[in-house]
KEKE-3310 file (N, C-alpha, C; in steps of 0.2 Angstrom, whole numbers, plus 5000, padded with zeros to 4 digits):
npx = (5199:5195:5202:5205:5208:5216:5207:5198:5179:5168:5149:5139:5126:5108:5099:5085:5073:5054:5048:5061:5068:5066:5055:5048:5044:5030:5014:5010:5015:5014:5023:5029:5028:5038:5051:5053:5055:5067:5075:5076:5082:5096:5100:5100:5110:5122:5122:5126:5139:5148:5152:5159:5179:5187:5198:5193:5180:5168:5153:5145:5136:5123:5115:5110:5118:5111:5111:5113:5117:5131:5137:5152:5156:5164:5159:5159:5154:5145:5153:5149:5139:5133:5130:5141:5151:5150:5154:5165:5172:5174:5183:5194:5197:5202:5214:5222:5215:5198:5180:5165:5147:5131:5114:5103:5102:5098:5099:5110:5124:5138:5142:5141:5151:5160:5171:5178:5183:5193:5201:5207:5213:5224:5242:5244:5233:5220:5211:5212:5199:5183:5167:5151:5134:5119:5101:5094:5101:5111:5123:5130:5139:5156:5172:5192:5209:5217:5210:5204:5195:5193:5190:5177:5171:5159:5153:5137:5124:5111:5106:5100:5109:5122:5130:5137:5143:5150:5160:5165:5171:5182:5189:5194:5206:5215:5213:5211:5194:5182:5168:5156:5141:5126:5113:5096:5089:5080:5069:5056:5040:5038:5051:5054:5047:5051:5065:5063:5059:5069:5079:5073:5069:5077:5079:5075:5065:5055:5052:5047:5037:5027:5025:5018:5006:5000:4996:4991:4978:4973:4977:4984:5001)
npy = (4353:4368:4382:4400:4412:4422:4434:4445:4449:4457:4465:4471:4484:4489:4499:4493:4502:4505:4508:4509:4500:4483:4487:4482:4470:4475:4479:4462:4464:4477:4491:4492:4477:4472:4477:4472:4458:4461:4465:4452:4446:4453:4452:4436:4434:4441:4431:4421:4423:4425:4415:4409:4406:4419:4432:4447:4454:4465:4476:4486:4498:4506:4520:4518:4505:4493:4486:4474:4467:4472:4466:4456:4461:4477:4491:4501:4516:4516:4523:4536:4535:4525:4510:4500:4508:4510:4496:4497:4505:4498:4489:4496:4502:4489:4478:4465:4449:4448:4447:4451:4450:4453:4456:4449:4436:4426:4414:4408:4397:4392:4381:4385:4394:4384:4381:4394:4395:4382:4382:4397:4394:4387:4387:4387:4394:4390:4398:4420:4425:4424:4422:4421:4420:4427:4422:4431:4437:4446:4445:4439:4439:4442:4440:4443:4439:4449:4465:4477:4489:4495:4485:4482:4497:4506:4493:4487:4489:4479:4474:4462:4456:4459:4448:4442:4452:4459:4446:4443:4455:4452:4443:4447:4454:4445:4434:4420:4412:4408:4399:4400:4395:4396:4407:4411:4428:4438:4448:4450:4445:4431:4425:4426:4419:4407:4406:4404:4392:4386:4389:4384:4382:4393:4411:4419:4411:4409:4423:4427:4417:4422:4434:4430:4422:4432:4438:4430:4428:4440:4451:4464:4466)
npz = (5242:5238:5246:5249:5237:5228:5224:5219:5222:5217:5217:5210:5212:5215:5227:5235:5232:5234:5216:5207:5208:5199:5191:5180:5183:5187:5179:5184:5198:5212:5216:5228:5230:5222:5224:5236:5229:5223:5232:5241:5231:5229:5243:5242:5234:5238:5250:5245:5241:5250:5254:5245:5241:5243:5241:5245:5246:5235:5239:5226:5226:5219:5229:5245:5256:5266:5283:5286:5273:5271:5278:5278:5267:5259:5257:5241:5234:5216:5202:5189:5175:5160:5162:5156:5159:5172:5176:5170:5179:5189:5185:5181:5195:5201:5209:5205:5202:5196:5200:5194:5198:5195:5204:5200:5197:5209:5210:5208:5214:5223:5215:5203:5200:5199:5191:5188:5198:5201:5189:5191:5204:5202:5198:5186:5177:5166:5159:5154:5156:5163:5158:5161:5155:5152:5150:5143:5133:5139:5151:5167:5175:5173:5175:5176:5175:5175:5175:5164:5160:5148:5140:5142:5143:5131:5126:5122:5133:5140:5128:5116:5111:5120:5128:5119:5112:5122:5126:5111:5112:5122:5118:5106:5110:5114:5125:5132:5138:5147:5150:5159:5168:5158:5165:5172:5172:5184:5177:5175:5179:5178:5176:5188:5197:5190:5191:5204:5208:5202:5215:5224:5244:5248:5252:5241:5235:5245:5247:5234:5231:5243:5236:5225:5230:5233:5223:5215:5224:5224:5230:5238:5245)
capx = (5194:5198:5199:5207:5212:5219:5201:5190:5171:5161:5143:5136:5118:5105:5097:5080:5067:5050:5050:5067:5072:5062:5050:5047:5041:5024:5011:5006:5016:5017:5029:5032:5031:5043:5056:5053:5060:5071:5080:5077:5086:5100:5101:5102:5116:5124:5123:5129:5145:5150:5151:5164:5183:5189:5205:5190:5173:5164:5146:5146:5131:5120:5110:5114:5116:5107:5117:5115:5121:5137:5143:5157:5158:5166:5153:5159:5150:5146:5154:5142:5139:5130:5132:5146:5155:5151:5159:5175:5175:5176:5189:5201:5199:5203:5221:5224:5209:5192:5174:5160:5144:5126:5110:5098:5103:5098:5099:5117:5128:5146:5143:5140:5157:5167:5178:5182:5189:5198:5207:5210:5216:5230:5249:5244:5225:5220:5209:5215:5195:5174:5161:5142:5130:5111:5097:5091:5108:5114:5130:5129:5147:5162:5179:5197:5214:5219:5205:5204:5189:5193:5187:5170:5169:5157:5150:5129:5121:5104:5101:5100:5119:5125:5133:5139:5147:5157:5163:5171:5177:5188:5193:5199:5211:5219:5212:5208:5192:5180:5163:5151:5134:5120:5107:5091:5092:5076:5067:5049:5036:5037:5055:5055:5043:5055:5071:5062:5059:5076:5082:5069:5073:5081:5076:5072:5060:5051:5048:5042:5030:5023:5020:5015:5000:4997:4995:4984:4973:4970:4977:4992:5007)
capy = (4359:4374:4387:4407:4410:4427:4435:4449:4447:4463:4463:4475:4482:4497:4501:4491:4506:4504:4512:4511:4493:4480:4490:4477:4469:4478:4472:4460:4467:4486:4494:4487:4470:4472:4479:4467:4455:4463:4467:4445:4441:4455:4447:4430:4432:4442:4425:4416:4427:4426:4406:4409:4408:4426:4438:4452:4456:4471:4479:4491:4499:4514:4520:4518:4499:4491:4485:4466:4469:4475:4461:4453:4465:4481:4494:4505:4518:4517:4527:4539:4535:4519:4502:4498:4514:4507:4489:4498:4509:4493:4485:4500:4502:4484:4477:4458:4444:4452:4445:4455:4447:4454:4454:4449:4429:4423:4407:4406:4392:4391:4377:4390:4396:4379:4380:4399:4394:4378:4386:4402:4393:4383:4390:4389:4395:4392:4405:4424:4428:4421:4425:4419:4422:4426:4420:4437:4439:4449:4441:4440:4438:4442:4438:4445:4439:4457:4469:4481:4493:4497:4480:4482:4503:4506:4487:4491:4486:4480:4470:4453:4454:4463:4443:4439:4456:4456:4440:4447:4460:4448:4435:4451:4455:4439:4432:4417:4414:4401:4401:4398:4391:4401:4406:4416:4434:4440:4454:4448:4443:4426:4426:4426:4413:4402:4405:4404:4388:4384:4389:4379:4382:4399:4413:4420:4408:4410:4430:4424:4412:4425:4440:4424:4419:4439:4442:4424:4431:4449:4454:4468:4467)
capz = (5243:5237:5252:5247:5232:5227:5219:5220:5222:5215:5214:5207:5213:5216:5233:5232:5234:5228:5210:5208:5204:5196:5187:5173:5187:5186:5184:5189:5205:5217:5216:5236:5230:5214:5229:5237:5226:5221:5241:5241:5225:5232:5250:5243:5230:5245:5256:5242:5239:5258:5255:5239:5246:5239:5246:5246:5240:5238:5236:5221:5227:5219:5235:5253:5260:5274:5288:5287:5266:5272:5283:5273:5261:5258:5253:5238:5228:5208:5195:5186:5167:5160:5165:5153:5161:5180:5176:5168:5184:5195:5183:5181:5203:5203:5207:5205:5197:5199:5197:5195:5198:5196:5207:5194:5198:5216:5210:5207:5219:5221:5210:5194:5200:5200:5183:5188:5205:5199:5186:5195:5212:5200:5197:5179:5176:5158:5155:5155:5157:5163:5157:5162:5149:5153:5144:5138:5129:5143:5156:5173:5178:5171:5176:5171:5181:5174:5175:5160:5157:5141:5137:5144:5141:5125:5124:5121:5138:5139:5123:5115:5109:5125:5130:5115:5108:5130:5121:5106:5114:5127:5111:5103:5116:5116:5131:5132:5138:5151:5150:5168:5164:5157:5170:5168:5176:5185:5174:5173:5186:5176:5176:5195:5199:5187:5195:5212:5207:5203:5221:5230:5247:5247:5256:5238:5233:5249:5245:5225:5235:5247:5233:5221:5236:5236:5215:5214:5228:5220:5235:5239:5252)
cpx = (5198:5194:5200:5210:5211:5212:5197:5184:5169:5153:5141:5127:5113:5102:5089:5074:5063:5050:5055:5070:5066:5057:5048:5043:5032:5021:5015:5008:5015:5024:5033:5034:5037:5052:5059:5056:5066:5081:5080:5083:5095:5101:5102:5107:5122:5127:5128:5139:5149:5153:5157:5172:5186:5194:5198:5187:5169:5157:5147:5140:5129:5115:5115:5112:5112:5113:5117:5118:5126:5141:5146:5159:5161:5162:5158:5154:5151:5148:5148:5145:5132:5134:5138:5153:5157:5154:5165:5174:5178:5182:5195:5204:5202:5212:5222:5216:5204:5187:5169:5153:5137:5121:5104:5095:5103:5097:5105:5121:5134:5149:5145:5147:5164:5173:5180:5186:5193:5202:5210:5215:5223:5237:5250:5239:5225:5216:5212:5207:5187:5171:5156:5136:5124:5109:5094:5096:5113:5121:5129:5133:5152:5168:5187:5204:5217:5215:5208:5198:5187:5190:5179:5166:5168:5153:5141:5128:5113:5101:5103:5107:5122:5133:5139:5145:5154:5162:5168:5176:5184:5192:5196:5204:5215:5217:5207:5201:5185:5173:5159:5144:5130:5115:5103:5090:5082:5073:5056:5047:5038:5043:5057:5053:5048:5061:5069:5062:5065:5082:5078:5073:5075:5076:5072:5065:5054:5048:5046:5036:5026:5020:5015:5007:4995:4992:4988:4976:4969:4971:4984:4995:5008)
cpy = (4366:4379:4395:4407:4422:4430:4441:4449:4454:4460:4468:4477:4490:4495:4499:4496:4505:4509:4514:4506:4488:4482:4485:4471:4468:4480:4467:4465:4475:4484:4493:4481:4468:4474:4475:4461:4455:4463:4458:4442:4447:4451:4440:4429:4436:4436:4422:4418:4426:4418:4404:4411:4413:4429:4446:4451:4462:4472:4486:4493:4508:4514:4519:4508:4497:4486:4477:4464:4471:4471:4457:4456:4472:4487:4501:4508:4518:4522:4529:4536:4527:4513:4501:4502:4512:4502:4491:4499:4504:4490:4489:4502:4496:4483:4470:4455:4448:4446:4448:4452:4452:4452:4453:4440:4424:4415:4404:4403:4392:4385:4380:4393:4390:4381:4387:4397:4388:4380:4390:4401:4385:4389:4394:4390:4394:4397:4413:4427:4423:4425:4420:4424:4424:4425:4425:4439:4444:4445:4443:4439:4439:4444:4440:4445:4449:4461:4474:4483:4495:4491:4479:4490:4503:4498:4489:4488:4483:4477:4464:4450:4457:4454:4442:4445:4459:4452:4440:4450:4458:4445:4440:4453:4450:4435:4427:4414:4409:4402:4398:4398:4398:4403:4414:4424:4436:4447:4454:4445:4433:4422:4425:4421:4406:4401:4404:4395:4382:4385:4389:4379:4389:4405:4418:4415:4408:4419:4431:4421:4417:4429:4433:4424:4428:4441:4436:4427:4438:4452:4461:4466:4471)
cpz = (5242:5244:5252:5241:5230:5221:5223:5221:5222:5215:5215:5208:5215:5223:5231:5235:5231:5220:5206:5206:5202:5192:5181:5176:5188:5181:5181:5197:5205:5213:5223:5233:5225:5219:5233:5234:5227:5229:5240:5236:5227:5239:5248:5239:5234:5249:5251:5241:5245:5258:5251:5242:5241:5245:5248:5244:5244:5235:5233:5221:5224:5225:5239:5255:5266:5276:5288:5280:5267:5273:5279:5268:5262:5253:5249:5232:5220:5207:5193:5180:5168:5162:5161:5155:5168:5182:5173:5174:5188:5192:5183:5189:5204:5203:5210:5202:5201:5196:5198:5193:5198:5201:5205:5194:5204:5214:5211:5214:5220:5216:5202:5194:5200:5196:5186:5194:5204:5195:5187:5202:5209:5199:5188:5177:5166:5155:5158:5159:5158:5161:5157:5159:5152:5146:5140:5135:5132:5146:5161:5179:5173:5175:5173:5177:5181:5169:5169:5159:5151:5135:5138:5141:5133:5124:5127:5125:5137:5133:5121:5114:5114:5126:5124:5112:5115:5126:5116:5109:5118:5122:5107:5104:5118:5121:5128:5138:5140:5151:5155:5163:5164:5163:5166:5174:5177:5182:5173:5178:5183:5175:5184:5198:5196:5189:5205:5211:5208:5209:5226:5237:5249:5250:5248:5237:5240:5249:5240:5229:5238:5241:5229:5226:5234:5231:5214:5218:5226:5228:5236:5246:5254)
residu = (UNK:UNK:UNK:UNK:UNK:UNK:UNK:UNK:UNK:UNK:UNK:UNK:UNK:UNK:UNK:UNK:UNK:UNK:UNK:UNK:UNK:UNK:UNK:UNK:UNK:UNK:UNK:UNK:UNK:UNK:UNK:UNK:UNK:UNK:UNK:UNK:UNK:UNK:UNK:UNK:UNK:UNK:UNK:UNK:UNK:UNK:UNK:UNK:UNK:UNK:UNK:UNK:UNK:UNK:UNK:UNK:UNK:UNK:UNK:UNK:UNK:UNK:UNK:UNK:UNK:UNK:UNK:UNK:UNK:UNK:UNK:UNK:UNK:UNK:UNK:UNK:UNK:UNK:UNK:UNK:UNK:UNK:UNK:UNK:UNK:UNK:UNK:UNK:UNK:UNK:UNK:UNK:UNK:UNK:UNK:UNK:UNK:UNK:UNK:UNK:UNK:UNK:UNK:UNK:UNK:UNK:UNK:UNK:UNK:UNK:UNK:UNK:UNK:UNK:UNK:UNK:UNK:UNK:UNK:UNK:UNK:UNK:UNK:UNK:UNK:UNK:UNK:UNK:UNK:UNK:UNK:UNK:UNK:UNK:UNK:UNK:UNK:UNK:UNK:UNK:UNK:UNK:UNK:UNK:UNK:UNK:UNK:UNK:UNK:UNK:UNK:UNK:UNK:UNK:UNK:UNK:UNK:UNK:UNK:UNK:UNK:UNK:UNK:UNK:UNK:UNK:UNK:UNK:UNK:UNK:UNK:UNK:UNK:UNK:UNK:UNK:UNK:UNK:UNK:UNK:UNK:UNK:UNK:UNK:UNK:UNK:UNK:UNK:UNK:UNK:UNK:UNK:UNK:UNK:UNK:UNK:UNK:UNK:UNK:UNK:UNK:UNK:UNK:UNK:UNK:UNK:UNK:UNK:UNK:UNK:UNK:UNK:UNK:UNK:UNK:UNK:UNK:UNK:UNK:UNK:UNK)
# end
């Protein structure tokens, strides 16, 4: 059983106000219940992270955190620039392996982390670097024993080849190179329900379920 292993945990996330996060969200949803998600799918990749054996992990938070978000984490503020500029920031801050996680995946288990932690928590790791893919051609974790931003600064954020041109950019650089399973990143009301699905159970899928009751009903939260 692997117990501490010499590692980072970032995740990466915004301060869930209405009109502020999830937007893509709407409709069908408010601009409440879109934030709503969004705080759930935050909170349970949060628990999840807490459960991962890590030397540290922090919340790389735009906005101001809520007080139950904090505990076990170390709350630092984002880098200014684009996202590509905000994931160097945390790599260039970083000293020893890092993982940087998004809040887009409440579905994610310590299981979707196994192969990084068995190869990291050996003397001789075989990869230099992880990367987890999303299904919109995005990535939803990357991984590097030896953080570099120069590898992530400039890489297009936000579109169908964002995963894939990450990818190059590491294989360029020599580093060899492990990949964590695909998962689907919540960005769509349809998107949500489907990953809720997948984490049966969870306190996300239990706040999918309620707006879900609310949207079927013609009703608002």
């Amino acid at each position: 059983m692997i117990r501490e292993i010499n590692l980072t945990i970032a995740v990466i996330a915004k301060e869930c106000l209405p009109g502020k996060v999830k937007t893509r969200l709407c409709p069908p949803l408010t601009a409440e219940q879109a934030a709503s998600i969004a705080r759930a799918s935050l909170s349970q990749t949060l628990q999840t992270v807490r459960g991962v054996p890590s030397a540290e992990r922090l919340l790389v938070l735009d906005g101001r955190p809520q007080a139950r978000d904090s505990v076990g984490f170390r709350v630092v503020p984002q880098a200014d620039g684009g996202l590509d500029q905000r994931l160097a920031a945390i790599c260039d801050d970083a000293v020893g392996p890092l993982l940087i996680i998004g809040m887009d995946t409440p579905q994610l288990t310590r299981f979707h982390l196994q192969g990084l932690l068995e190869d990291w928590s050996t003397g001789a790791p075989v990869h230099d670097a992880w990367l987890g893919l999303a299904a919109d051609g995005g990535f939803w974790a990357l991984a590097m024993r030896e953080p570099r931003g120069d590898l992530i600064r400039g890489v297009p954020m936000s579109t169908a080849s964002t995963g894939t041109v990450q990818l190059a950019r590491l294989t360029a650089a020599g580093l060899s190179v492990g990949l964590l399973p695909c998962l689907q990143d919540v960005d769509t009301f349809p998107d949500a329900v489907e990953v809720a699905a997948q984490a049966a159970g969870t306190s996300f899928a239990a706040a999918v379920g309620f707006v879900a009751d609310n949207v079927l009903a013609g009703g608002r939260s």
